[in-house]
Backbone as CSV, one residue per row, in Angstrom:
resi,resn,N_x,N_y,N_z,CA_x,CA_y,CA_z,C_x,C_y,C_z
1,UNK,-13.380,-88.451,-8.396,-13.119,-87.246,-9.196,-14.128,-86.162,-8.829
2,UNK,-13.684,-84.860,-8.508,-14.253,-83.800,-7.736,-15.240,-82.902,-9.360
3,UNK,-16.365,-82.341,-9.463,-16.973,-81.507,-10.438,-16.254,-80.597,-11.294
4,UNK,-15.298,-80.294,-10.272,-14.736,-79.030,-11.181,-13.516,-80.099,-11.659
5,UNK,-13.328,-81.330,-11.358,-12.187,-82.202,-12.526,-12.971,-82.858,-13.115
6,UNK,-14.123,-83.178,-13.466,-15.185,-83.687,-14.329,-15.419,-82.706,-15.285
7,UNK,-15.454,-81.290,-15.186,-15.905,-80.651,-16.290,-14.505,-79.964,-16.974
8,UNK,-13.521,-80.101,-16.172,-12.021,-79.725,-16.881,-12.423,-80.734,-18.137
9,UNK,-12.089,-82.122,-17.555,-11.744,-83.122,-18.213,-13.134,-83.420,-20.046
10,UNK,-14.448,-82.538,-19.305,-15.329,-82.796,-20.138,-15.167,-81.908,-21.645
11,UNK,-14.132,-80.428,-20.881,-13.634,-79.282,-21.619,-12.832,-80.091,-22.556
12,UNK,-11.979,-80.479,-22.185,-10.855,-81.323,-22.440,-11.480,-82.317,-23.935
13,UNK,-11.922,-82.878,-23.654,-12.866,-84.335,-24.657,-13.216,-83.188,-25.750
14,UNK,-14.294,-82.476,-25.380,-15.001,-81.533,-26.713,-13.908,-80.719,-27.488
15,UNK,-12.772,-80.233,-26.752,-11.730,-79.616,-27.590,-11.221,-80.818,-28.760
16,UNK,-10.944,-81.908,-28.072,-10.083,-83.003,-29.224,-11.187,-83.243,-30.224
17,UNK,-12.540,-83.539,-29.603,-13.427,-83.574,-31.014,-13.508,-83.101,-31.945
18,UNK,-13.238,-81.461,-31.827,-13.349,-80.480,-32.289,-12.403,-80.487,-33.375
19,UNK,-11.394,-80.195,-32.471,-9.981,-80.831,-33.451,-9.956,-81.641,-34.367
20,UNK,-10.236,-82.708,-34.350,-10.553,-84.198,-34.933,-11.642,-83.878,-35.858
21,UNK,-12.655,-82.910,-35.793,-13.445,-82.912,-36.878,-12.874,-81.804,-38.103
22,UNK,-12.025,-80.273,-37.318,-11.147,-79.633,-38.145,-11.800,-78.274,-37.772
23,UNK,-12.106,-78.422,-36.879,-13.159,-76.953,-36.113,-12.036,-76.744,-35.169
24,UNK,-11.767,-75.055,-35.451,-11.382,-74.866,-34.137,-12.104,-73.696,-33.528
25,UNK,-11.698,-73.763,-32.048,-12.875,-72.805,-31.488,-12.595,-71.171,-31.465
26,UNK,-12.884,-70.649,-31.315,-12.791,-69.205,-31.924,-13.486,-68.248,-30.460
27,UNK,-12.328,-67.759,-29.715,-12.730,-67.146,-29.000,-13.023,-65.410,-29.446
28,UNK,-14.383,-64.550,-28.844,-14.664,-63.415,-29.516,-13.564,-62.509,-29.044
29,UNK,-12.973,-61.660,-29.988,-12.121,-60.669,-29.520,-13.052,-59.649,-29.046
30,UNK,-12.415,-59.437,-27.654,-12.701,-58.191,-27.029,-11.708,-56.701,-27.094
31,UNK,-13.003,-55.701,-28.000,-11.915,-54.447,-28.626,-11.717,-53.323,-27.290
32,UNK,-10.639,-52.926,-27.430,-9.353,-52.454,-26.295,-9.503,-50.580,-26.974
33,UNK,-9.520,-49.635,-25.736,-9.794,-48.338,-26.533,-9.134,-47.524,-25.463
34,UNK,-7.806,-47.141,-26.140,-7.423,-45.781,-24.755,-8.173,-44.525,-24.657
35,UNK,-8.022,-44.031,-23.527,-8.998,-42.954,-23.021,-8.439,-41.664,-24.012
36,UNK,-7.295,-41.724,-24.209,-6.865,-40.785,-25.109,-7.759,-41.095,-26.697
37,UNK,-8.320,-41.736,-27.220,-8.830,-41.950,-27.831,-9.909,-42.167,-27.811
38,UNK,-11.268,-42.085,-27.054,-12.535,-41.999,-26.417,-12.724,-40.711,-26.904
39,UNK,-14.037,-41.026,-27.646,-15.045,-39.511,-28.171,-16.172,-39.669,-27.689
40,UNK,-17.252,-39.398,-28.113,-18.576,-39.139,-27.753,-19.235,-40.590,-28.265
41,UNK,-18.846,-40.772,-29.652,-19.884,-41.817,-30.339,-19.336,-42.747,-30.030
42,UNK,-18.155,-43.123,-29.663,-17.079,-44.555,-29.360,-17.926,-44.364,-27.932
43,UNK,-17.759,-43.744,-26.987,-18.662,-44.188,-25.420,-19.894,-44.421,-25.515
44,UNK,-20.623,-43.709,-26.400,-22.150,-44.310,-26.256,-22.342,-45.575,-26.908
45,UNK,-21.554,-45.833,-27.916,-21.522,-47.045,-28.360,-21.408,-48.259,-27.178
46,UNK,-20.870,-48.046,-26.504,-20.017,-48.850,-25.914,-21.157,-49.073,-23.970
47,UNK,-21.551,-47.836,-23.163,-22.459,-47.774,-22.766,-23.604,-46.943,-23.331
48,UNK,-24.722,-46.960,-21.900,-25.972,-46.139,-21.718,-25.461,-44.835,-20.996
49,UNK,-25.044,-43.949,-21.508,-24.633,-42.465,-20.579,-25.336,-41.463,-21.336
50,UNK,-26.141,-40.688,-20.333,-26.904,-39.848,-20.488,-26.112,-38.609,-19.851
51,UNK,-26.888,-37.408,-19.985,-26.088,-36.278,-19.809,-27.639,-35.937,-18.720
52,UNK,-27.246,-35.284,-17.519,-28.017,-34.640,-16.597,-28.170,-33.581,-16.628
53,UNK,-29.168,-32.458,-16.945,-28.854,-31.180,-16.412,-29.115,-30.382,-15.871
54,UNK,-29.533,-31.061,-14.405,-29.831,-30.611,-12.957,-28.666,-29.948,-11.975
55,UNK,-27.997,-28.743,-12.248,-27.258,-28.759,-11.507,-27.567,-28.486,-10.361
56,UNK,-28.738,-28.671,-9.565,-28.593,-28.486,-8.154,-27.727,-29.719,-7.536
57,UNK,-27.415,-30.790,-7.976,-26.475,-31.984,-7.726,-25.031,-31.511,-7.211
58,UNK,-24.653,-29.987,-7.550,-23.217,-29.550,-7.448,-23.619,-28.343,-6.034
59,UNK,-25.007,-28.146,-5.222,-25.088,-27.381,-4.538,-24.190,-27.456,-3.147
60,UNK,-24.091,-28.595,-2.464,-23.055,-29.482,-1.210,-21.746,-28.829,-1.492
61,UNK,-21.128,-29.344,-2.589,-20.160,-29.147,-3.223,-19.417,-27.792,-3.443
62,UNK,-20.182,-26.811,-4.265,-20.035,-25.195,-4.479,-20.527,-24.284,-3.616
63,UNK,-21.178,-25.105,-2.635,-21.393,-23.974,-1.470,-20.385,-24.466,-0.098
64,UNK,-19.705,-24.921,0.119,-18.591,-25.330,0.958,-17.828,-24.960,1.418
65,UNK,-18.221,-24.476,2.729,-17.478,-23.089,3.435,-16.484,-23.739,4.068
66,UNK,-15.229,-22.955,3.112,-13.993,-23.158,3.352,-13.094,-21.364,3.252
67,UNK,-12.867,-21.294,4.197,-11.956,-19.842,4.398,-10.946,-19.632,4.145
68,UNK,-10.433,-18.950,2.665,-9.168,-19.053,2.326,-8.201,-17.755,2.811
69,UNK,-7.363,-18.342,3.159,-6.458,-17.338,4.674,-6.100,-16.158,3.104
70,UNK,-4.847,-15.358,4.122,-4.242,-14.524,3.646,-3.328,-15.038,2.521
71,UNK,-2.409,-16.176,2.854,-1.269,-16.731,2.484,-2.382,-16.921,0.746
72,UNK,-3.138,-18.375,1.316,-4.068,-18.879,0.103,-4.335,-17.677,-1.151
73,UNK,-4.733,-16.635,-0.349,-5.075,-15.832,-1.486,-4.726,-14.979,-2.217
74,UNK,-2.863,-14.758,-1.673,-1.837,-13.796,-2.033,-1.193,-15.596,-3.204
75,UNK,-1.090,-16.176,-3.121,-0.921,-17.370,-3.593,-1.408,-17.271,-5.020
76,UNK,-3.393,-17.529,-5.055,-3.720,-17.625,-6.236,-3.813,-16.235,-6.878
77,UNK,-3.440,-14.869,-6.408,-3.424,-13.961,-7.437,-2.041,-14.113,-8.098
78,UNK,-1.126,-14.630,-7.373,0.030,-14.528,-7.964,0.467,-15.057,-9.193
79,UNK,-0.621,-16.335,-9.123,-0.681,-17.571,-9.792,-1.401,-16.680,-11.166
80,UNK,-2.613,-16.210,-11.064,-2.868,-15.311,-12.192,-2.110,-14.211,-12.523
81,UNK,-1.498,-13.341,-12.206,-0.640,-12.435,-12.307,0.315,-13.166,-13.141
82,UNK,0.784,-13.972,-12.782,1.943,-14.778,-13.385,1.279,-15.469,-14.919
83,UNK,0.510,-16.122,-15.140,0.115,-16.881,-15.791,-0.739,-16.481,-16.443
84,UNK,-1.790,-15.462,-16.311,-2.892,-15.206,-17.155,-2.505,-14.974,-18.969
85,UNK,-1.641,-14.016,-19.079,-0.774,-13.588,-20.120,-0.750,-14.594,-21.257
86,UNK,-0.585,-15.764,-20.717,-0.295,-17.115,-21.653,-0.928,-17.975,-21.526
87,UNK,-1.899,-18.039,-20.576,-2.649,-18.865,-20.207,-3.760,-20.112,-21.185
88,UNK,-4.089,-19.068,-22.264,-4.410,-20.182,-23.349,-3.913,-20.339,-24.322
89,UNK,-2.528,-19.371,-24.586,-1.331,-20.472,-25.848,-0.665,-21.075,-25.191
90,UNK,-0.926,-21.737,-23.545,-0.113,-22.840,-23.388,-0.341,-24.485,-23.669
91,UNK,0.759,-25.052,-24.149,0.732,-26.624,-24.170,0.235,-27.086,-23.671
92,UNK,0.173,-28.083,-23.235,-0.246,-29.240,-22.120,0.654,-28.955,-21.383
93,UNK,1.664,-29.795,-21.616,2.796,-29.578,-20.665,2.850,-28.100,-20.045
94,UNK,2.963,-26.930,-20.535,3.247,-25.865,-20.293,1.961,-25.454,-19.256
95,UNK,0.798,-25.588,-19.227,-0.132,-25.610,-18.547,0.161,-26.234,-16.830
96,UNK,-0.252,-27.802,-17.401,0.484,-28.194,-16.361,1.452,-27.925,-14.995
97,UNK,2.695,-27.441,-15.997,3.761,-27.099,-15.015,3.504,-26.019,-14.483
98,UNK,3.338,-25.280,-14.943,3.154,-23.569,-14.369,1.947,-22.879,-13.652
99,UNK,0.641,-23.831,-14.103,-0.758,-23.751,-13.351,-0.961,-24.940,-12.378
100,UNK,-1.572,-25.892,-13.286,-2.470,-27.074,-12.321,-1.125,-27.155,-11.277
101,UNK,-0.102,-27.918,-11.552,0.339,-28.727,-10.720,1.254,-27.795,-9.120
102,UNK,1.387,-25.922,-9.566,1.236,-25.373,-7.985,-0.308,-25.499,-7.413
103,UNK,-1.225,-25.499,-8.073,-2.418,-25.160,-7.734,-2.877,-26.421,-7.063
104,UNK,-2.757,-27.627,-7.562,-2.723,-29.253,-6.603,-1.676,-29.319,-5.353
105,UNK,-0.329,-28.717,-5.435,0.166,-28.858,-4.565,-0.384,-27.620,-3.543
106,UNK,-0.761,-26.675,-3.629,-1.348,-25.919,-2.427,-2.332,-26.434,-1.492
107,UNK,-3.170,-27.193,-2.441,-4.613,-28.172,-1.941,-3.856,-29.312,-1.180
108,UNK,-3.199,-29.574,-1.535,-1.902,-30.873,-1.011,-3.138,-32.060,-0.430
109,UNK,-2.842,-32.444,-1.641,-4.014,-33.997,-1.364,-3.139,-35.105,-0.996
110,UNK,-1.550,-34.956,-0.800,-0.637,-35.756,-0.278,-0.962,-35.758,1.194
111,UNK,-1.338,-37.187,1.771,-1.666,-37.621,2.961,-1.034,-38.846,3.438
112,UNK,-0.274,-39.060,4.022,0.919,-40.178,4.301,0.345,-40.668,4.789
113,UNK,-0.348,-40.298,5.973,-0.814,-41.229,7.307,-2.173,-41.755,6.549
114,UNK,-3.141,-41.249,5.493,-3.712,-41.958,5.022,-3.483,-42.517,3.827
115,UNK,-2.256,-42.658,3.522,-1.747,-43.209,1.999,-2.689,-43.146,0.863
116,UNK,-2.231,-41.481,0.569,-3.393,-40.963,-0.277,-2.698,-40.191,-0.997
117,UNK,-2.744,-39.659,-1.870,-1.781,-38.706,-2.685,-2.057,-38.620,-4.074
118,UNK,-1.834,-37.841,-5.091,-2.118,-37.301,-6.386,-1.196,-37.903,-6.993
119,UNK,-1.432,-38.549,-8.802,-0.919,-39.019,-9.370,-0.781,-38.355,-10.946
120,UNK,0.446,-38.707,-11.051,0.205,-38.181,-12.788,0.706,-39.261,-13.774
121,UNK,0.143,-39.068,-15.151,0.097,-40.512,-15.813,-0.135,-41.910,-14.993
122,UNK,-0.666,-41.512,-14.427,-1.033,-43.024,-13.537,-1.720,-43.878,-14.695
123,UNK,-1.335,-45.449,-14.733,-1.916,-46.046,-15.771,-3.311,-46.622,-15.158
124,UNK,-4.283,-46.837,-16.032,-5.733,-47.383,-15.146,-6.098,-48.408,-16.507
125,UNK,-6.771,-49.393,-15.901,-7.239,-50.682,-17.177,-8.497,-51.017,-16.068
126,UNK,-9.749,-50.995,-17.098,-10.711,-51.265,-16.625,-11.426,-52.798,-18.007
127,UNK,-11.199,-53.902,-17.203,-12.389,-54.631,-18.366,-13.567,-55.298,-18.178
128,UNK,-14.265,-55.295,-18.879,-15.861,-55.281,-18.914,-15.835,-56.694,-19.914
129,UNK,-16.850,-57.318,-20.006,-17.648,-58.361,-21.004,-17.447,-57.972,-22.053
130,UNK,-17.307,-56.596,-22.496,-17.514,-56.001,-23.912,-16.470,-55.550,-24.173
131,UNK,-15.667,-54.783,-23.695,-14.748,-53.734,-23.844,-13.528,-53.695,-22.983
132,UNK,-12.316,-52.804,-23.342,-11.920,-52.559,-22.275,-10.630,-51.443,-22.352
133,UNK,-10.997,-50.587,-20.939,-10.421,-49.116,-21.348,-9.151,-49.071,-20.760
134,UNK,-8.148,-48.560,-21.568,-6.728,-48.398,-20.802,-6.315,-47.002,-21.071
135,UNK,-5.171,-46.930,-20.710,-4.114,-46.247,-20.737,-3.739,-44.962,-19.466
136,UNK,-3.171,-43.886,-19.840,-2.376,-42.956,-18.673,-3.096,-42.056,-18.602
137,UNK,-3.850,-41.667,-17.286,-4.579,-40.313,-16.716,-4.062,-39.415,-16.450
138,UNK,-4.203,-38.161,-16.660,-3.671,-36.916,-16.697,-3.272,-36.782,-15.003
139,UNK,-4.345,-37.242,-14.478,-4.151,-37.005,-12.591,-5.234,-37.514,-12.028
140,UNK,-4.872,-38.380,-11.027,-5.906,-38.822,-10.182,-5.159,-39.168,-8.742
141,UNK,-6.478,-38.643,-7.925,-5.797,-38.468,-6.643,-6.549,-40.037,-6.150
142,UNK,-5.729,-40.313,-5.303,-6.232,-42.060,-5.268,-5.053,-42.479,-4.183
143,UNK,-5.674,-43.804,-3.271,-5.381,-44.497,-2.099,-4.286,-44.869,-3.084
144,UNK,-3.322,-44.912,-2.180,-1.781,-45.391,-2.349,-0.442,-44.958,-2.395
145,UNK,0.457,-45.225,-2.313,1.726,-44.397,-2.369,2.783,-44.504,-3.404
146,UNK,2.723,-45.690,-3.476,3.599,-45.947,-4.502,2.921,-46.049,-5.870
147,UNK,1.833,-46.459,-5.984,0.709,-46.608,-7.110,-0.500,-46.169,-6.707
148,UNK,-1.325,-46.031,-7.415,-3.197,-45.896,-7.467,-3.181,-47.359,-6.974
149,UNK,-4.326,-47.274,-6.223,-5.164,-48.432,-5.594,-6.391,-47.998,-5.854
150,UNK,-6.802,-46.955,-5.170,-8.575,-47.144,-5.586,-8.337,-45.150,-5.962
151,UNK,-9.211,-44.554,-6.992,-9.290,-43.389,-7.258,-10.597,-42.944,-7.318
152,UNK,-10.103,-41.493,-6.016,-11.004,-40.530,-6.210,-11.314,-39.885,-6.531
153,UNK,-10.618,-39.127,-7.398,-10.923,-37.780,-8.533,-9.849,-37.508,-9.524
154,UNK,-10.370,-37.430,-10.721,-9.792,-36.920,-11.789,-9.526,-35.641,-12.088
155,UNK,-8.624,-35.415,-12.655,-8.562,-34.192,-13.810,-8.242,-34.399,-14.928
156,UNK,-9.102,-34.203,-16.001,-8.504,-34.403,-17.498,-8.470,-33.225,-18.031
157,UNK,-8.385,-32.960,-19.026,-7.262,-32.979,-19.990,-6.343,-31.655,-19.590
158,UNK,-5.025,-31.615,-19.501,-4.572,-30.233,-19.854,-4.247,-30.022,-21.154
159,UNK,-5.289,-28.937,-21.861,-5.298,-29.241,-23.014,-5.717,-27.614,-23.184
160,UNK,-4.708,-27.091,-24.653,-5.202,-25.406,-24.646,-6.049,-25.018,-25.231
161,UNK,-7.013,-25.868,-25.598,-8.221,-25.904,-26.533,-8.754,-26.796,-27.111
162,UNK,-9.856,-27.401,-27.536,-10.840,-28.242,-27.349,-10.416,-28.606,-28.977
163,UNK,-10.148,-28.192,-29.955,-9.968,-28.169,-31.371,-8.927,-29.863,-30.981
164,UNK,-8.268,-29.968,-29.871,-6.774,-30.630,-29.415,-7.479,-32.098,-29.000
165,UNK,-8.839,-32.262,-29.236,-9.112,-33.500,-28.047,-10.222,-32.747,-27.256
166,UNK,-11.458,-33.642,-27.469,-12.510,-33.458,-26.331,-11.804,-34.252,-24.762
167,UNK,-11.809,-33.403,-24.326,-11.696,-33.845,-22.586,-12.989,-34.464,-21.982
168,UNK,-14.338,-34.367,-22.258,-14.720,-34.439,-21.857,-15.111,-36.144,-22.024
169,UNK,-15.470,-36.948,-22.705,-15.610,-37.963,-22.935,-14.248,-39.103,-22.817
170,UNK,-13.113,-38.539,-22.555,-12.196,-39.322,-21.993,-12.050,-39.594,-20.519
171,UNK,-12.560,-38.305,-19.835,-12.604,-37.826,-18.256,-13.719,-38.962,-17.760
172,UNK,-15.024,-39.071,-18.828,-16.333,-40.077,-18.166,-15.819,-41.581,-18.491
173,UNK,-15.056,-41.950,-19.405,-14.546,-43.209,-19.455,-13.559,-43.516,-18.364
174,UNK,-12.662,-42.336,-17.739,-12.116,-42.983,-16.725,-12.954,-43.251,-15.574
175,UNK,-13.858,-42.448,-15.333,-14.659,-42.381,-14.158,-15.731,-43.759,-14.018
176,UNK,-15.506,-43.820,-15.273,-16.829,-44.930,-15.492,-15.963,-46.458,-14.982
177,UNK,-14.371,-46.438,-15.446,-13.522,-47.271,-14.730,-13.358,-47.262,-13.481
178,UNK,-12.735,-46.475,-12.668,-13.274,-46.156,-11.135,-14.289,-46.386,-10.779
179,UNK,-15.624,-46.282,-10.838,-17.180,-46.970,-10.532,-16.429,-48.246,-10.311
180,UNK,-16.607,-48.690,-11.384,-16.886,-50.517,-11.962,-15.266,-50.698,-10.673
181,UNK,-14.647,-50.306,-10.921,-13.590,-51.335,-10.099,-13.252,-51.123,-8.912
182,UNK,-13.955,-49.498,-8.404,-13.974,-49.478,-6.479,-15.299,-50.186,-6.155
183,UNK,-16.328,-50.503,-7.348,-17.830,-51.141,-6.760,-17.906,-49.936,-5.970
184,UNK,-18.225,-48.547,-6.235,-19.211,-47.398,-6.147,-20.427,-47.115,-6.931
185,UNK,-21.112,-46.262,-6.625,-21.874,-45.801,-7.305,-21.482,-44.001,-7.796
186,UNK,-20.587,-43.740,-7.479,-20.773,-42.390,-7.877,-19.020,-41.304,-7.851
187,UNK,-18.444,-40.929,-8.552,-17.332,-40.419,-8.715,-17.430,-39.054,-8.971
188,UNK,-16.291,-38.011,-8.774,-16.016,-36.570,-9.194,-15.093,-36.949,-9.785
189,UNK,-14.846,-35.948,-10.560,-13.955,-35.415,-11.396,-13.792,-33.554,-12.179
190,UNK,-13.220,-33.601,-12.921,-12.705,-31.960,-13.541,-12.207,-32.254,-15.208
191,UNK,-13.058,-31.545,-15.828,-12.058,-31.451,-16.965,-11.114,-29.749,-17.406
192,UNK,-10.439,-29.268,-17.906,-9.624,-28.218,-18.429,-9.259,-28.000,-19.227
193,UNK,-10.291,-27.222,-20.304,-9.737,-26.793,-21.690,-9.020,-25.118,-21.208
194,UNK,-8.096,-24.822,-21.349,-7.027,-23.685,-21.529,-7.561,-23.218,-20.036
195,UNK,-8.068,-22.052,-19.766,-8.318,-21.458,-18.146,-9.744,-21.997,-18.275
196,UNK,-10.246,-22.350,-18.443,-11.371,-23.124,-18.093,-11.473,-24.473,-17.966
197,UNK,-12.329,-24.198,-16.179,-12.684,-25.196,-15.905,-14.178,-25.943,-14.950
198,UNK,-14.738,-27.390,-15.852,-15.634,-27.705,-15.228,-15.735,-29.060,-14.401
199,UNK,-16.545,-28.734,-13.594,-16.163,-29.947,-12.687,-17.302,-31.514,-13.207
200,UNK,-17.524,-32.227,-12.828,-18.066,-33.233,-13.245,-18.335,-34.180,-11.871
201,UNK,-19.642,-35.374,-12.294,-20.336,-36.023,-10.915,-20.799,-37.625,-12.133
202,UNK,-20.177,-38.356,-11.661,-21.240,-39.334,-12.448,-21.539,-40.548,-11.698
203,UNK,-22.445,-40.406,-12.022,-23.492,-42.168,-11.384,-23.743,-42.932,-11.909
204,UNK,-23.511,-44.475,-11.180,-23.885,-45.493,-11.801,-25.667,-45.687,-11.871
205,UNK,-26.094,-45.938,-12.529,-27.658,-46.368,-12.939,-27.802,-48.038,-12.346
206,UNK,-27.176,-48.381,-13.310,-27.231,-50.155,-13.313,-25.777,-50.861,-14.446
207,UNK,-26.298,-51.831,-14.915,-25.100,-52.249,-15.713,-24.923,-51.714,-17.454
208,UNK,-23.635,-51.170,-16.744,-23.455,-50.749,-18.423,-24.078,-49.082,-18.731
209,UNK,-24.756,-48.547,-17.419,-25.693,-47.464,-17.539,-25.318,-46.188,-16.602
210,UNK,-25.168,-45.266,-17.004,-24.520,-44.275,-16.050,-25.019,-42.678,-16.698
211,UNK,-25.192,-41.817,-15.668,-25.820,-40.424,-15.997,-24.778,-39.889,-15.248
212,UNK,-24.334,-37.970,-15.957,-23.357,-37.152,-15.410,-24.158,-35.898,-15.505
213,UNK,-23.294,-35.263,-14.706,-23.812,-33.477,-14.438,-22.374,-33.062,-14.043
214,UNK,-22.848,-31.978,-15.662,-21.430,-31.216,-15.574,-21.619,-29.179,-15.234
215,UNK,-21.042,-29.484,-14.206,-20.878,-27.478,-13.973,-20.967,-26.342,-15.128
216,UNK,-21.084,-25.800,-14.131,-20.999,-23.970,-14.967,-19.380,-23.931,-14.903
217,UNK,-18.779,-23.203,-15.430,-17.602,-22.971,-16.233,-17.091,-21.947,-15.070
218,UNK,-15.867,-22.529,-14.635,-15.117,-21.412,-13.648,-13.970,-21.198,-14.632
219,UNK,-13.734,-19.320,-14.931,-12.430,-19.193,-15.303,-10.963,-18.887,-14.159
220,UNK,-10.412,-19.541,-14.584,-8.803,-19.811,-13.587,-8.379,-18.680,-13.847
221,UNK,-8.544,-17.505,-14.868,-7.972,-16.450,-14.698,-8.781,-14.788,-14.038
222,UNK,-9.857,-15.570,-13.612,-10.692,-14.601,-12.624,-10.456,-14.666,-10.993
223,UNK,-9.860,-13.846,-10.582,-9.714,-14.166,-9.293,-10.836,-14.836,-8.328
224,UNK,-12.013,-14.157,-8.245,-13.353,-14.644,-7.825,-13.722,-16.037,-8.399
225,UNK,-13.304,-16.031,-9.333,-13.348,-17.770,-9.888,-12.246,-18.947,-9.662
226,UNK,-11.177,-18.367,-9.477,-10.097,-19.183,-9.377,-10.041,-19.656,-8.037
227,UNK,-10.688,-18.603,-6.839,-11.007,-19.188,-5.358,-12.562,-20.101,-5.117
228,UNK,-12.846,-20.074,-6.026,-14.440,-20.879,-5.935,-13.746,-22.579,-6.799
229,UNK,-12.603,-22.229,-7.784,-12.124,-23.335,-8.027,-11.288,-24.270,-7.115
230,UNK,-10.602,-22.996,-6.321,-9.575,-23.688,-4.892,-10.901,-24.397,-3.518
231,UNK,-11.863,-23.701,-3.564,-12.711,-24.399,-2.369,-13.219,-25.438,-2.974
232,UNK,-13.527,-25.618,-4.309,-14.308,-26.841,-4.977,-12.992,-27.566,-4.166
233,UNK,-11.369,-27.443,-5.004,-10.664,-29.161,-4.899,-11.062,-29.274,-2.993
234,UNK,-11.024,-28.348,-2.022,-10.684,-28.810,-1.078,-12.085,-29.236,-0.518
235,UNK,-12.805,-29.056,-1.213,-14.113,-29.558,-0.623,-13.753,-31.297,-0.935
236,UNK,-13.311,-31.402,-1.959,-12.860,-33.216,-2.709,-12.001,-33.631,-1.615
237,UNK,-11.057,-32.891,-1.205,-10.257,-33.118,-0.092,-11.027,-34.027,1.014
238,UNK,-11.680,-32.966,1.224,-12.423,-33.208,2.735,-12.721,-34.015,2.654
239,UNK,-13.859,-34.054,1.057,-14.554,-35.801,1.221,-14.032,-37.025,1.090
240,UNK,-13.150,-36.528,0.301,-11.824,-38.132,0.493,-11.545,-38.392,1.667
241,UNK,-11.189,-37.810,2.636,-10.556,-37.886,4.074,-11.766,-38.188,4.850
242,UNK,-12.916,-37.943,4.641,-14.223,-38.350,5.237,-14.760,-39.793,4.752
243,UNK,-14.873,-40.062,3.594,-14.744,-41.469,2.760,-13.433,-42.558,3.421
244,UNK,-12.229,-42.147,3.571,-11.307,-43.350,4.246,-11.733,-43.152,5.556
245,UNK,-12.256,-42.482,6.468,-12.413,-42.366,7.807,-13.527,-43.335,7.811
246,UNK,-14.463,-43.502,7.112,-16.051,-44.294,6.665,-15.479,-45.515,6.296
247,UNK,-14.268,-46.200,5.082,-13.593,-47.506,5.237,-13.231,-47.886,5.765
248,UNK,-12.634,-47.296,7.064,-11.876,-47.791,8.087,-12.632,-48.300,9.398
């Protein structure tokens, strides 16, 4: 009889005892928390996350000379022209459709040949010893085609105001899932209350322990801002496409 059928079998014996004396064993429930439901005091509870506020961490990043043509930039005025007007009595949904999702497809993080592409409601489940986080992400661009496999950047919330749901503490619980289950140390992401938007960086520390640094506030309805928001995603671009070139 091999160790690991010695200690089945030893499992086995202590359960019937157990039984036989009128004990039964009591496994601890582990409590389950969607990201849609993640606040501030539910995450710290739960880890060590500190807030950073060094932004020279975003200098690589916001200085990233990327030249946006003619087309690009007749594009995003149009996009404000069109949209500014309503821009923060829109829905989620209404947001969404009419902003973010031309503004992702211009960046076109859809990459076939590297089976890479942007997702919406993508479902993500991360579990831990303690906890464990589920449910549907607003967008994450991530290895795969038919599903997320491994994710590289978020966007949370489309949301027309903060009164609706902090974005921000749902955005670090997903990220904090991505860490733990690509085994990284370090993720981007974005959150979006109405035309504003900030970008986000978080690092793993150790277990259970993680620090973020969150940006200065770009408004989507400033032209000068809305192109410093288009070179941020494609700077993410780049580094995704530089990151699978580095796995491979």
């Amino acid at each position: 009889m091999t160790n690991e059928e010695l200690l089945k079998e030893n499992e086995e014996l202590k359960k019937e005892v157990l039984e036989l004396k009128g004990i039964k064993r009591t496994v601890p429930k582990i409590s389950t928390y969607s990201f849609s439901r993640i606040n501030d005091t539910i995450l710290e509870n739960l880890v060590n996350i500190e807030k950073n506020y060094n932004r020279s961490v975003f200098d690589k990043w916001f200085n990233f000379e990327y030249e946006i043509n003619r087309d690009e930039a007749k594009f995003l005025s149009d996009l404000i022209e069109k949209n500014e007007p309503l821009i923060f009595n829109y829905h989620e949904e209404d947001l969404k459709a009419n902003f973010i999702v031309p503004l992702i497809n211009k960046v076109n993080f859809f990459m076939m040949k590297a089976k890479i592409r942007n997702f919406y409601h993508e479902p993500l489940i991360y579990k831990s010893k303690n906890f464990i986080f589920n449910g549907k992400v607003d967008l994450v661009v991530s290895r795969g085609l038919e599903k997320a496999k491994k994710p590289y950047f978020f966007i949370q919330e489309f949301k027309k105001g903060e009164e609706f749901g902090n974005p921000r503490p749902q955005l670090l619980a997903e990220m904090i899932s991505a860490v733990e289950l690509n085994k990284t140390k370090s993720i981007q992401g974005a959150f979006i209350i109405g035309e504003s938007w900030r970008f986000v960086i978080l690092e793993k520390l150790g277990v259970d322990k993680y620090q973020y640094f969150i940006s200065q506030s770009f408004n989507s309805t400033k032209i000068d801002e809305l192109k410093g928001i288009y070179r941020n995603l494609q700077f993410v671009k780049n580094e995704i496409i530089e990151m699978v070139r580095q796995e491979k």
